[in-house]
N, C-alpha and C positions, 0 to 999 in steps of 0.2 A: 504493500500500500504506500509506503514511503515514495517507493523508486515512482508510483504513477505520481504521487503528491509531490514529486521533487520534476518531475518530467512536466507537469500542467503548468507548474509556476515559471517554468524558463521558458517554456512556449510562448505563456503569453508574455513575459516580459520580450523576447525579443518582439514578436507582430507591434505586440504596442508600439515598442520605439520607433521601428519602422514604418509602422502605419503615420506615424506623428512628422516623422519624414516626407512622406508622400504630402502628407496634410496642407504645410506649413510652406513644400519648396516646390512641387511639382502638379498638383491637381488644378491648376487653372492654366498650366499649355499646349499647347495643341497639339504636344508630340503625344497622340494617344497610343500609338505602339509603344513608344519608349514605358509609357504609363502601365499598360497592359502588363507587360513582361516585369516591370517592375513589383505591383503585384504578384501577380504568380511566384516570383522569386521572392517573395517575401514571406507567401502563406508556405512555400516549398522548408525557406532555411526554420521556421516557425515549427512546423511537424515534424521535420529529419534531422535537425541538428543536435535538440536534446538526447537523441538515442545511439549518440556516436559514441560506441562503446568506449573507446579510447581517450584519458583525461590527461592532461598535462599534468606531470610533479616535476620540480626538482629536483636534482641527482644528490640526496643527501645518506649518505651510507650510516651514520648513525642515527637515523630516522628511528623513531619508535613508534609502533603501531599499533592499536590492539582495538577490539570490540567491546567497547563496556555497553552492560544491561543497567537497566535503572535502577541506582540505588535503593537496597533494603533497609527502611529504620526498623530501630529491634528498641523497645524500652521496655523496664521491669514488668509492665501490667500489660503489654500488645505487641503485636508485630505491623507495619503499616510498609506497603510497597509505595515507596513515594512517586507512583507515575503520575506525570503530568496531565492535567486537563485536557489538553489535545488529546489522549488515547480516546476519550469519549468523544470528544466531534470530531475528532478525523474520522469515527467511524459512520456517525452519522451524515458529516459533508460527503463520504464517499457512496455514502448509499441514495444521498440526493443527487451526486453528480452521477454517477453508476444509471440511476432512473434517469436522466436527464439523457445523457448519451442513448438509453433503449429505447427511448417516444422520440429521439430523431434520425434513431434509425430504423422506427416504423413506419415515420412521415418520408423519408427518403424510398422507403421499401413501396411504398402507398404511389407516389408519383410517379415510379417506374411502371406499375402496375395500372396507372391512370394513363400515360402515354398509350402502354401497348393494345389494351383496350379499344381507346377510340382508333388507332390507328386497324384494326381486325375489325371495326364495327363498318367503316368504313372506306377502308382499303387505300393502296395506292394507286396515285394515276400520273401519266405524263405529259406535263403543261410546261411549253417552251424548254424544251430538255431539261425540266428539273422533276425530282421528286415531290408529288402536291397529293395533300389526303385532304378533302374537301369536308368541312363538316357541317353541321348544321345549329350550332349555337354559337354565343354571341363572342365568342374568344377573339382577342386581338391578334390580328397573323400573327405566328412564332414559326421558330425553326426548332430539330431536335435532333442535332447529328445530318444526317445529309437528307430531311424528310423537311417541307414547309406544311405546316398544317394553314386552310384560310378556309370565312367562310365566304363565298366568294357571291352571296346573296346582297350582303351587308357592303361590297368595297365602292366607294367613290367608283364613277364612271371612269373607265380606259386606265384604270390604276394597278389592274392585275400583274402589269410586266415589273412595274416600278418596284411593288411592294415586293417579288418575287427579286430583281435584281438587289434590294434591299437584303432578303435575308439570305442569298447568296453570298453576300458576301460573312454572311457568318459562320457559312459553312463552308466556306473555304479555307477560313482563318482559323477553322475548328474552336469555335468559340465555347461550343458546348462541352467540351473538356475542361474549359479555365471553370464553367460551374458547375460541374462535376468535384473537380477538386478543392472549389471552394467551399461545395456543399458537406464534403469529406470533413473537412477543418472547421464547420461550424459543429455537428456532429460530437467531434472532439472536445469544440471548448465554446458549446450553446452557450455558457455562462459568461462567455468576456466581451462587450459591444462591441469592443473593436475588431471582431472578428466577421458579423454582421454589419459593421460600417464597410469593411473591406468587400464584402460581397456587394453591397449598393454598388460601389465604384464601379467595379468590375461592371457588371447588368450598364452603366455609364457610361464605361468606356466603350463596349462593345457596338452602343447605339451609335456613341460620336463614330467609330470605324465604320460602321456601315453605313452613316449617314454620306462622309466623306467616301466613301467608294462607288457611292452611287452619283454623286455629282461627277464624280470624276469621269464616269461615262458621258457624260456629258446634258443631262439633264438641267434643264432651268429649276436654279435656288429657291425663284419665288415661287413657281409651280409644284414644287417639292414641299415647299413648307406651305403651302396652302394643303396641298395632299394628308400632309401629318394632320393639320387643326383640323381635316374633317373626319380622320381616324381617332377619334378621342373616344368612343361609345363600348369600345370592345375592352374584356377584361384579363388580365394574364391567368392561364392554367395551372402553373405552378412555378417552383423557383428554379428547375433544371431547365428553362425554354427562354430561348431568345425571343423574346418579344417585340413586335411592330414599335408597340405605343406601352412603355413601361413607366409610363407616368412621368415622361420626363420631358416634356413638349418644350417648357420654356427655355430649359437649360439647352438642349438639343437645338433648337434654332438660335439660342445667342452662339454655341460655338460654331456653328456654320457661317455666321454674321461675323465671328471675330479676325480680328487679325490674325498671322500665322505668327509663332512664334521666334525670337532669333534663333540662330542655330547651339548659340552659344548656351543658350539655355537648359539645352539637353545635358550640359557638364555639369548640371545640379543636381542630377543622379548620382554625381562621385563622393558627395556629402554624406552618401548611405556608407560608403567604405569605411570610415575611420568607426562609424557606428558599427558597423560589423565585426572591425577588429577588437574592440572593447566588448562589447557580448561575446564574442569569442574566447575570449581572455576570463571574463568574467566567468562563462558558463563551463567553463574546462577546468580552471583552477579553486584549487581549494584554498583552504587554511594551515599553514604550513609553521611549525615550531621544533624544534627538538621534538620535542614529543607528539602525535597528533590521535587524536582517538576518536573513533565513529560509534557513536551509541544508534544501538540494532534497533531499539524502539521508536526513534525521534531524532535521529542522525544530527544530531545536537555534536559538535565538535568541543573536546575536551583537550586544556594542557598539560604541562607537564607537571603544576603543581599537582593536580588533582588526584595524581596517583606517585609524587612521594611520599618520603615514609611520611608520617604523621605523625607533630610533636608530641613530648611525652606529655600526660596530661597532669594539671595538678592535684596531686592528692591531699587530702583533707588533714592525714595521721602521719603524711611525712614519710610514707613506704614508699619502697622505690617498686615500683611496678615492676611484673615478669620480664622475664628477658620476651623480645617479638618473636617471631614464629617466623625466619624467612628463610627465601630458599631458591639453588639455581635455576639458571633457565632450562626448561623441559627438551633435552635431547632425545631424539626419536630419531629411528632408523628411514621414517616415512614422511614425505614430506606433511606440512604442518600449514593449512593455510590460512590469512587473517580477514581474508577478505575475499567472498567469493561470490560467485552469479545469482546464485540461493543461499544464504544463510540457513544454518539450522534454527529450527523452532523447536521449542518445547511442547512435548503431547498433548494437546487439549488448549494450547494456546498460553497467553498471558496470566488468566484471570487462574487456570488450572496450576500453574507456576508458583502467584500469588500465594494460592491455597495453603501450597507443598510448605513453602516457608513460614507460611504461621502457622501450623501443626507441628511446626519441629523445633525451628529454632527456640532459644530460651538464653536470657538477660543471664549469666553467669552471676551467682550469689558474691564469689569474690569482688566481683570489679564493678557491683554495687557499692561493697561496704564502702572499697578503696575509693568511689567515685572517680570508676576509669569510665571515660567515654571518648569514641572517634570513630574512625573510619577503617574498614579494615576490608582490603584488597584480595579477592584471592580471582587466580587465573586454572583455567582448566582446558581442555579439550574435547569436543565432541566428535568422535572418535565416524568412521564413514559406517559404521552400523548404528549412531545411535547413542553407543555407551559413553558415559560422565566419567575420563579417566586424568593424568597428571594433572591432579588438585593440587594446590600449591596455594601457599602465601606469599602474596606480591609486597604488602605491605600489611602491619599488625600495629594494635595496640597492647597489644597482652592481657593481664587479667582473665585467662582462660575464653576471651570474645575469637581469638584466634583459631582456637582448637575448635569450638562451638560451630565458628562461620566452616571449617575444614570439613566436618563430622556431618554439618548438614546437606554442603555441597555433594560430598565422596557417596549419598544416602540417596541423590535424584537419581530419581529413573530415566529410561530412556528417551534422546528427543527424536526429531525427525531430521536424519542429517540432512547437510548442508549441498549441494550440489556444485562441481566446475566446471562444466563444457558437458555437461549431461551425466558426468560419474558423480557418485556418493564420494568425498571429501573429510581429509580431518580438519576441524575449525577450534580454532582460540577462541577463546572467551573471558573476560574480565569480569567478574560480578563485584561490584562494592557494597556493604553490607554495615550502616553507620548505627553505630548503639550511642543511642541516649539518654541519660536519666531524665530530661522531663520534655 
């Protein structure tokens, strides 16, 4: 759930930026191709870039790595998993966004099904060597891949070639792909406007091209744009179709009215590049210290304090506390990994994990009286079958909390290992386990 919660949040950060680009340097010139492509390349790096498996680190050979789980408070009278609040609404935002992604891609499933429909109801024919399916309600011409649907009851007098050289040119330009893939990436991220801003454009751009292609044949502007204003009555079928008249009458005839743009203009596309190298940079690199640690629950980044040893505490009666409990690093003949494509889970999940340690663990009577309390590290391995093996103390307080946190770790059952390239895996693990007296 992390890796989709970490994968949605970079998506939409990059569109945003990008979308903000388009916005601010590019949306009012008339390079509508340069515009076109710009989009598409934007919803493209938006969807494919967060899943590049491959991240930038630094070459630091005494890097230290390791998986911590959420610390466990242990006090005399309870045990408390101190996970954070997110564990409950991530679970709930994924099951809104989960539902959210499945009614748009029954409304996707639906439009397909609504295309091929009327296209069997009423068949193909060939009008001026194009594909023309003739229908009998009031839809505004559209095109749908290389088919023009019109109803051709309804069109302005001697407009049938225009409105057909019109959406010609949308299927030449394969326009219905850029909302296909648009329609893919709203899908993904119904939830971010600018993702639904980016499809308007798109449906925007597509009219200003076709509008320009058909002048370009040579057709009078003002009989053209009289042609449009009296196509205003028809309504669009759905979002996968180029549409005649998509609501966009006055914008569509001021660009046809505007000047063209200089050429030099087009180099304000290059403003996207330094934006791309910094979400690049951004979206590849981590957090980097001597020490770096990924916590498995909430990928929360931890330093190097967090896991040394931890100072002596003060005692009340002037004892010097147990000697700590520590110990080398776990040599194995097999490789040992820290970080892999699936991490292991524990059987039955978090909340089953939770349980295991408030059944077992217990506040040591010593290191009450003594009033020891801190933190106390230990690292383990989840072995590629399963088994909880080289328990260790990474860091101790003493007072018997060391042997306790050992005794109960050495006592889980089995999890569900971890996976690398499709094998069962051995996985490091860091559990921190903080006793407190109040």
């Amino acid at each position: 759930m992390n890796t989709l919660l970490l994968y949605l949040v970079e998506s939409t950060i990059s569109v945003s930026v990008l979308y903000a680009i388009y916005w601010f340097f590019l949306r009012r010139d008339t390079f509508f191709v340069v515009n076109r492509f710009y989009l598409l390349a934007m919803v493209l790096f938006s969807m494919l870039f967060p899943l590049l498996p491959h991240r930038w680190t630094p070459s630091e050979p005494s890097a230290f790595f390791m998986v911590l789980l959420d610390p466990v408070l242990i006090t005399p009278s309870k045990i408390e998993l101190t996970l954070q609040a997110h564990l409950e609404w991530i679970e709930i935002a994924a099951t809104v966004y989960l539902t959210g992604v499945f009614v748009f891609l029954i409304r996707f499933g639906l439009q397909m099904i609504q295309l091929h429909r009327i296209t069997r109801r009423f068949g193909i024919r060939e009008r001026y060597g194009r594909h023309v399916v003739f229908v009998d309600r009031g839809y505004s011409p559209f095109s749908f891949f290389n088919i023009v649907f019109i109803n051709e009851e309804t069109l302005p007098a001697n407009s049938l070639q225009t409105i057909l050289e019109h959406e010609q040119v949308h299927i030449s330009q394969h326009h219905t792909v850029d909302l296909i893939l648009v329609e893919l990436a709203t899908i993904l991220q119904w939830f971010n406007p600018i993702i639904w801003l980016a499809g308007r454009e798109m449906k925007s751009i597509h009219e200003y091209l076709a509008d320009e292609g058909v002048l370009q044949n040579g057709i009078s502007r003002p009989i053209y744009q009289q042609m449009i204003l009296d196509e205003t009555l028809g309504f669009q079928l759905n979002n996968l179709t180029n549409n005649f008249n998509v609501s966009l009458l006055k914008k569509r005839i001021a660009m046809m009215s505007k000047s063209k743009s200089n050429t030099w203009a087009k180099s304000k596309v290059l403003i996207a590049l330094p934006a791309l190298l910094v979400l690049g940079f951004l979206l590849t690199s981590r957090s980097y210290s001597s020490a770096v640690e990924v916590n498995a629950a909430a990928n929360r980044v931890y330093t190097q304090a967090d896991v040394s040893p931890v100072p002596e505490p003060v005692l009340q009666d002037n004892t010097k506390k147990e000697p700590q409990v520590q110990s080398e690093p776990v040599k194995t003949g097999k490789e040992v990994y820290k970080k892999v494509d699936k991490m292991p889970s524990y059987t039955g999940g978090d909340q089953a994990r939770i349980k295991f340690l408030m059944e077992n663990i217990t506040y040591p009577q010593i290191a009450v009286q003594k009033k020891i309390q801190g933190k106390v590290f230990v690292t383990f391995i989840v072995r590629s079958d399963g088994s909880v093996t080289d328990v260790k103390i990474l860091s101790g307080i003493g007072g018997g909390c060391d042997e306790e946190a050992l005794r109960v770790v050495k006592i889980m059952p089995k999890w569900i290992p971890g996976e690398h390239k499709g094998k069962p895996v051995d996985v490091y693990f860091t559990l921190p386990i903080k006793f407190a007296l109040s």
